[in-house]
N, C-alpha and C positions, 0 to 999 in steps of 0.2 A: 376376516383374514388376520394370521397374525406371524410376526417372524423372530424368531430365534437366534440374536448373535452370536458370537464366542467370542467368550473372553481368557485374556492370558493375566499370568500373574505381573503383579507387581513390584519391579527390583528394590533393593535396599538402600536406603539413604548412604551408606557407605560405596554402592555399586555408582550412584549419580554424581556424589562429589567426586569421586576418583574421574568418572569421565567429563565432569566441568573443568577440573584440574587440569587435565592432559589436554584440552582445546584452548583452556586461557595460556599456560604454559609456554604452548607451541606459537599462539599467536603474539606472545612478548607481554601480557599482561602480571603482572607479580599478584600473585595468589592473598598475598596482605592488604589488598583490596578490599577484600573481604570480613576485616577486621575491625569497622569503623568500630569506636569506643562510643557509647551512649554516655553523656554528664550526668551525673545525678538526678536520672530519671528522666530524663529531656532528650528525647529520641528525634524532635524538631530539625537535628542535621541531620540525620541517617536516615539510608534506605534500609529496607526489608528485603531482600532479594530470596526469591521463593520458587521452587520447581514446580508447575501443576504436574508432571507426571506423580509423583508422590507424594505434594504438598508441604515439604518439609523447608524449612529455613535454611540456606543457604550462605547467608551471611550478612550483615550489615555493610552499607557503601554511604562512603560518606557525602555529603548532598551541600549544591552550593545557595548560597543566601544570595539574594536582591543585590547586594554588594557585590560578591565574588560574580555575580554574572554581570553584572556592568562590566566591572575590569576585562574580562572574559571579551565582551564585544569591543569594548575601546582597543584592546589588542588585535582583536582580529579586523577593523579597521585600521588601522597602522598596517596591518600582513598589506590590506588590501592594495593602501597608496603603493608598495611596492611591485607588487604581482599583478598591478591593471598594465603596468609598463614591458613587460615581460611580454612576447612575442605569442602567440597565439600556438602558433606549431609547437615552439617550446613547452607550454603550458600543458598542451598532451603528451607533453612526455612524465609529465608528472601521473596524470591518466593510465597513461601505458605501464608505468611501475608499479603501478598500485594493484591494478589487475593481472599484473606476472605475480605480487605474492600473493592477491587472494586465491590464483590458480594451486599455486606451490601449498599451501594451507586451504586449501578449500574442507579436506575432511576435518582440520579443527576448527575452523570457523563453524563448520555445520554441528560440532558437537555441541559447542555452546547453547546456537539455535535450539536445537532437540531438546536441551534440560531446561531452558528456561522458558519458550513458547509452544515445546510440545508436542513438536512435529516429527515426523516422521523421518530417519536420515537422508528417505529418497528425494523427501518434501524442503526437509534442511537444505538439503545439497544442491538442490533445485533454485534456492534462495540464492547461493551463495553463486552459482552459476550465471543468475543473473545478472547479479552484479559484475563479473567478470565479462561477461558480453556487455552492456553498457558500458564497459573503462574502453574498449572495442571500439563502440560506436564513437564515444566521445573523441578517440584519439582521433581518428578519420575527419569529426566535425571542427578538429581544431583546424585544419587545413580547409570549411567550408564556412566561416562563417558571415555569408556573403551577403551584398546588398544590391542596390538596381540601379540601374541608369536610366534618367528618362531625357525623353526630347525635350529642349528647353523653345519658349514662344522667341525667346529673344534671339538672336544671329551672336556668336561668339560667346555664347553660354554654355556650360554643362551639369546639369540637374542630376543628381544622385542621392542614395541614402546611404548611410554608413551606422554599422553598431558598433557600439560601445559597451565598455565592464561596466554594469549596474553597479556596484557597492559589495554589504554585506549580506549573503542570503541567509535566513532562519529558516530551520526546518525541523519542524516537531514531526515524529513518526509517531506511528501506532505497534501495540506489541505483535499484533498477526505478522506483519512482514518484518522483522525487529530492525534487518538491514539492509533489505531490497531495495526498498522504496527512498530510503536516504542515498545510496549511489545511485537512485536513477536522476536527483536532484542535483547532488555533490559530483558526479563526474561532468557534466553539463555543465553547474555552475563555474566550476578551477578552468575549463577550457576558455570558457567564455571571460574570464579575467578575475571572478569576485573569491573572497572567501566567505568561508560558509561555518554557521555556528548553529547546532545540533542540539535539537533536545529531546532525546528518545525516551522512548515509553518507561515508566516506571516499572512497569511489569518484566521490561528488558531490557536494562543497564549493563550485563553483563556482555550479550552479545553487542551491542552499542562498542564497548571500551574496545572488543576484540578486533572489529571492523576499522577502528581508529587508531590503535596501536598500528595497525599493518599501513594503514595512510600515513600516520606519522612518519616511520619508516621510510616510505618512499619518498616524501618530503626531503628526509635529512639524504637522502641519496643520491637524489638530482637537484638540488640547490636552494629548495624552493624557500619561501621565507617560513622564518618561526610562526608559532600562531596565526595559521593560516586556516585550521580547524578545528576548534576548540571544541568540546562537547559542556553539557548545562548538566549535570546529575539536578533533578530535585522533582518537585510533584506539580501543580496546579499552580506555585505563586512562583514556582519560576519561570513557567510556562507563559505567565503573564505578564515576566520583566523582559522576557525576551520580544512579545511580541508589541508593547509598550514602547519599544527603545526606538526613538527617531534615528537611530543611527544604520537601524536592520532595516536595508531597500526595499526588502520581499520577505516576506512569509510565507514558505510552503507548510500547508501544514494535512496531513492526513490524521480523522478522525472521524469523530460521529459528526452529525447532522446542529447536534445541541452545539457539539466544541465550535463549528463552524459560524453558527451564528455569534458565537461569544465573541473569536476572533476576527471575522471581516469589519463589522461595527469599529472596534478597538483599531486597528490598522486604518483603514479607511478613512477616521475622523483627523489624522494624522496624516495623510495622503500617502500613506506606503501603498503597496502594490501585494498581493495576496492570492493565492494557487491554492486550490482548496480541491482535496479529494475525501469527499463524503461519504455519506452513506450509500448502499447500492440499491438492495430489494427487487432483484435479478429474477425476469422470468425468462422461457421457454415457451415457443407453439408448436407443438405436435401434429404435424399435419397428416392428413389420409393415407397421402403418397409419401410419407418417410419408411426410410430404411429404420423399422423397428429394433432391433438387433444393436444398431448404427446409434440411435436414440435412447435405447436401454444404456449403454456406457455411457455417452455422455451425460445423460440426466444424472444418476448414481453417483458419477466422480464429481461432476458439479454441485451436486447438494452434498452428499455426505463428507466428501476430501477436506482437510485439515479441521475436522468437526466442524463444519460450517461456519467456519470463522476464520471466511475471507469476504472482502467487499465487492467478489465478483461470485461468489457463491450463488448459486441456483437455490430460489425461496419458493417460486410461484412457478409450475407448470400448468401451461393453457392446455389442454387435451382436445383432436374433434371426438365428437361424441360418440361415433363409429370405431372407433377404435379406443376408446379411453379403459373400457374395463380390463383390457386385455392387455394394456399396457401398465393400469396398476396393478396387475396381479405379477408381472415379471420385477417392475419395481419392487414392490413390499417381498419376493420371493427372493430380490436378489441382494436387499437387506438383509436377510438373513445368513447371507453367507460372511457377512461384514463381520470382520475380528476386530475387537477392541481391545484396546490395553496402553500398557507401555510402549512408547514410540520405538524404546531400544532394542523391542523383542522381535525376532523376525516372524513377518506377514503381517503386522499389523496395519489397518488402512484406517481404523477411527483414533486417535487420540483421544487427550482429555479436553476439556474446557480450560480457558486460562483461569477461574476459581468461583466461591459459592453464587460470586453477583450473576454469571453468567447464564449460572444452571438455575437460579429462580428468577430469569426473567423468561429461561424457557418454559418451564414449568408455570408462570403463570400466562406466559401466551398460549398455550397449550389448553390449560382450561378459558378463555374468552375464545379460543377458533369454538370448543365444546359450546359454550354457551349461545356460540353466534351458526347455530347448526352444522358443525363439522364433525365429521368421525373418523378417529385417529386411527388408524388399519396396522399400526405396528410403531415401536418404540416410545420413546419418550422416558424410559424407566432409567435412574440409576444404578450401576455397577458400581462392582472394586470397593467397596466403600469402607468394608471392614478391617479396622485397623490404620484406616486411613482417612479421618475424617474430613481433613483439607484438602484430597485431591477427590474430582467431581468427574469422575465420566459416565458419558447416558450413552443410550444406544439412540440412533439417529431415527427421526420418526417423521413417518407420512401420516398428510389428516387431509381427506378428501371433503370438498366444502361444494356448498349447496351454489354460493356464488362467490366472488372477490367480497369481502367483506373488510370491515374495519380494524383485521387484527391482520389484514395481509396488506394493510397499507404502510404501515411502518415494521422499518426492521427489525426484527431481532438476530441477534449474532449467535445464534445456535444454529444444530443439525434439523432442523424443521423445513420439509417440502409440503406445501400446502397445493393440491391438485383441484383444478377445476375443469369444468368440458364448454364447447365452445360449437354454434353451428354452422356459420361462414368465417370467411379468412374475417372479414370489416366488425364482426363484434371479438373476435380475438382482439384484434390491433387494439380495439376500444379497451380493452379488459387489461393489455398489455400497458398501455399508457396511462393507465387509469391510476396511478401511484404516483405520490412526492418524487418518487427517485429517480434517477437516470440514469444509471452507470454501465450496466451491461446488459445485452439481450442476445435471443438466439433464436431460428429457427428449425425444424428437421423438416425437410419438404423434398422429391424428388421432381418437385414443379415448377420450372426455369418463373415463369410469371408469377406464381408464388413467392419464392424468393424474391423478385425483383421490387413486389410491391411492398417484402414486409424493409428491404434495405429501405427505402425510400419513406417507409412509414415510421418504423421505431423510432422513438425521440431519444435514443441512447448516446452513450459517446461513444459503446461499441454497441455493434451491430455482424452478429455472425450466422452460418448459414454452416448447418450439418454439422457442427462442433460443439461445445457447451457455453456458458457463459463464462467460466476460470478457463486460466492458462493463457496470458496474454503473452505477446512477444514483446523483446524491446523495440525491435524498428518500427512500430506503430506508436504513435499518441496514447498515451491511456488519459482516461480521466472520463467526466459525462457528464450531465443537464440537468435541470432542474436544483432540487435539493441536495445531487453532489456537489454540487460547486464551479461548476464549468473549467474546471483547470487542467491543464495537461500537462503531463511529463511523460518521459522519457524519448523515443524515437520520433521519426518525421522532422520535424520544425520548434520541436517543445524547447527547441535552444535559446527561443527568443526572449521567453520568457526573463531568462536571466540577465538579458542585455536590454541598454537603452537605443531607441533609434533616432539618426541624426537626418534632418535632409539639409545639402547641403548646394548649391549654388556658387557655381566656378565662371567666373567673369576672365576671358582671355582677349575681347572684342577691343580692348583702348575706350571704348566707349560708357556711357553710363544710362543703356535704355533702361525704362520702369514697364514694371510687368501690367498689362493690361491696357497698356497706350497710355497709362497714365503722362501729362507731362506734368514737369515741380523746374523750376528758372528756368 
């Protein structure tokens, strides 16, 4: 079997800057940004800022040293002592503004997204949506952020917990979600009293500034202090001053599997506190009784959507073995209808990869599924390539394998759905759990007991039923087990994270009993 994508052409370096320009513009970013000056051949402060839709340079951004980000957090400790005092209702309102101008600019924020990560406007907009429902959520949670009352042993006592503003949060992102994933931390964290110091992905500085300029703004609108959220421009050693500095309570930080181990050690030995969203390696079970049809969407959009490079993307589909071939063949057929290209052109649903690291780690996972008896039933191949040698896009490829093997245990961040078949629900679940990871899982089943056992069995931190593994909401927890990290953010309770909790002990009795019958004089 084999499928044929379409491809569209690829705009002009002239057509992307004009529309990075009109997105920073409009979000209050000054375009000279863009003009860091290299010293006599010492490119050590400057970023590289790069399009994968076309591959072209962008512009240089000037990048802060070990020095400038110390200053950077000591400031934003100082925002802090003022802003933990600040009433909690109040503090979403700082929330509430921020999310009126990402609404009011949501299409320039999204243009950013689209030229520098790649995505698609609907996927951009998508991003940028979310974060505007999170400023939502948070404004509501400034008015919830509650604690408990318990029965106290003594007569005239009253037992409670009460939270408090943690400090200074750090949150390193990744370039897939450039800005999602930092307001689902940063509107959470300002409610909850801290400020928060940012150090987004290298690959995505531009959308970073864009999201920050508009936060700024709302800051200077509703009172809040200066240097309340500072961002870190730089690569790997700033990444390391930020998460080094005893002064940063918490480190959120989404990345790979590698970064996380770098970081928890690092934090940990210093007793900060650490929110770690990792890596995924997302499967799927196919059951008997699924709505095939119902299954066909969401496998497709869950593996192939933002070129496979999200940490809830679909990698591994379990198939039963009664229905597996018949469901690959609508899969690899309905890759074929996938249009690849430029995010800017309409219909497009594959993008590019974010650059060449991406497309030869595909490429050589691709050959180890080969060599560990798998057969690739469609794509895998490079596009677009001509005339363009720094932007990478492939067509999205199915490799159906003999069993889970050692190249479907760790991720890779491409469009790769690796299929296997399965012949009760209990060697699925085995097959399912049978990976480092933990982040997201699914199943298609029209079988209430089916369902019920795979909720109760997946060891994920999501857990779905007749929908895919992407596309999560904010009022749920994301985050998941094992080798991602066990950290949550966003909706439910992920609020706590950013606060400290007190229990506290209210004596009204005149009296001085000790708990436990103790007596002392």
């Amino acid at each position: 079997m084999t499928a044929t994508t379409t491809e569209t052409a690829l705009p002009t370096d002239e057509d992307i800057s004009a529309l990075l320009s009109a997105g920073l513009r409009a979000c209050g970013v000054d375009a000279s940004v863009l003009d860091a000056s290299v010293l006599d051949g010492d490119s050590a402060g400057v970023l590289t800022a790069r399009s994968p839709i076309t591959g072209q340079v962008l512009g240089t951004i000037a990048a802060d040293t070990p020095d400038t980000a110390a200053e950077k957090i000591g400031r934003a400790q100082r925002a802090f002592a003022a802003w933990r005092d600040v009433p909690a209702p109040v503090r979403g309102q700082l929330v509430s503004r921020w999310g009126q101008l990402l609404a009011e600019h949501k299409e320039d924020l999204a243009k950013i997204v689209t030229v520098e990560a790649g995505k698609t406007p609907s996927e951009a907009a998508g991003e940028v949506q979310e974060m505007i429902d999170i400023c939502e959520f948070a404004l509501g949670q400034s008015r919830q952020l509650w604690g408990k009352t318990m029965p106290s042993e003594r007569p005239g006592h009253r037992l409670m917990e009460t939270w408090h503003p943690l400090g200074v949060v750090g949150v390193i992102s990744a370039f897939n979600f450039p800005v999602a994933v930092y307001s689902w931390n940063t509107a959470l964290a300002l409610v909850a009293g801290d400020s928060v110091v940012w150090k987004p992905s290298e690959n995505a500085v531009l959308a970073a500034l864009g999201a920050q300029a508009l936060l700024v703004r709302a800051a200077a609108e509703v009172g809040a202090p200066e240097d309340l959220t500072p961002v870190l421009i730089g690569g790997r050693d700033i990444g390391d001053a930020l998460i080094r500095d005893p002064r940063v309570a918490l480190v959120s930080a989404t990345g790979s599997v590698r970064m996380g181990r770098e970081v928890g050690p690092v934090v940990a030995e210093r007793f900060g506190r650490v929110l770690l969203e990792l890596g995924g390696n997302n499967a799927a079970i196919v059951a008997p009784s699924a709505d095939i049809d119902l299954a066909l969407r969401g496998v497709v959009f869950a593996a192939a959507g933002t070129a496979g490079q999200r940490c809830t993307t679909l990698r591994r589909l379990i198939v039963h073995e009664s229905i597996a071939d018949d469901l690959v063949d609508r899969i690899v057929s309905a890759y074929g209808t996938l249009s690849i290209g430029s995010p800017t052109a309409d219909g497009v649903l594959v993008g590019p990869l974010i650059n060449e690291a991406s497309y030869r780690a595909m490429q050589d996972a691709l050959e180890q599924a080969k060599a560990e008896g798998g057969e690739v039933l469609c794509g895998g191949a490079r596009v677009l390539a001509d005339g363009r040698p720094e932007a990478f896009y492939v067509e999205p490829a199915v490799v159906r394998m003999p069993a889970q093997t050692a190249v479907m245990e760790s991720e890779t961040f491409a469009p790769i759905l690796y299929i296997v078949t399965y012949s009760d629900l209990d060697e699925a679940l085995e097959i399912h759990n049978g990976v480092p990871q933990g982040l997201s899982s699914a199943i298609f089943t029209s079988d209430l007991a089916e369902s019920e056992r795979f909720l109760s069995r997946s060891d994920c931190g999501i857990a779905n039923v007749n929908i895919g593994t992407s596309g999560a909401e904010i009022g749920g927890a994301f985050g998941g087990e094992k080798e991602t990290g066990g950290g949550r953010e966003s909706g439910s309770d992920s609020w706590k994270a950013y606060m400290r909790q007190a229990t506290n002990t209210i004596n009204y009795s005149g009296e001085l009993p000790l708990a436990q019958g103790v007596e002392f004089l």
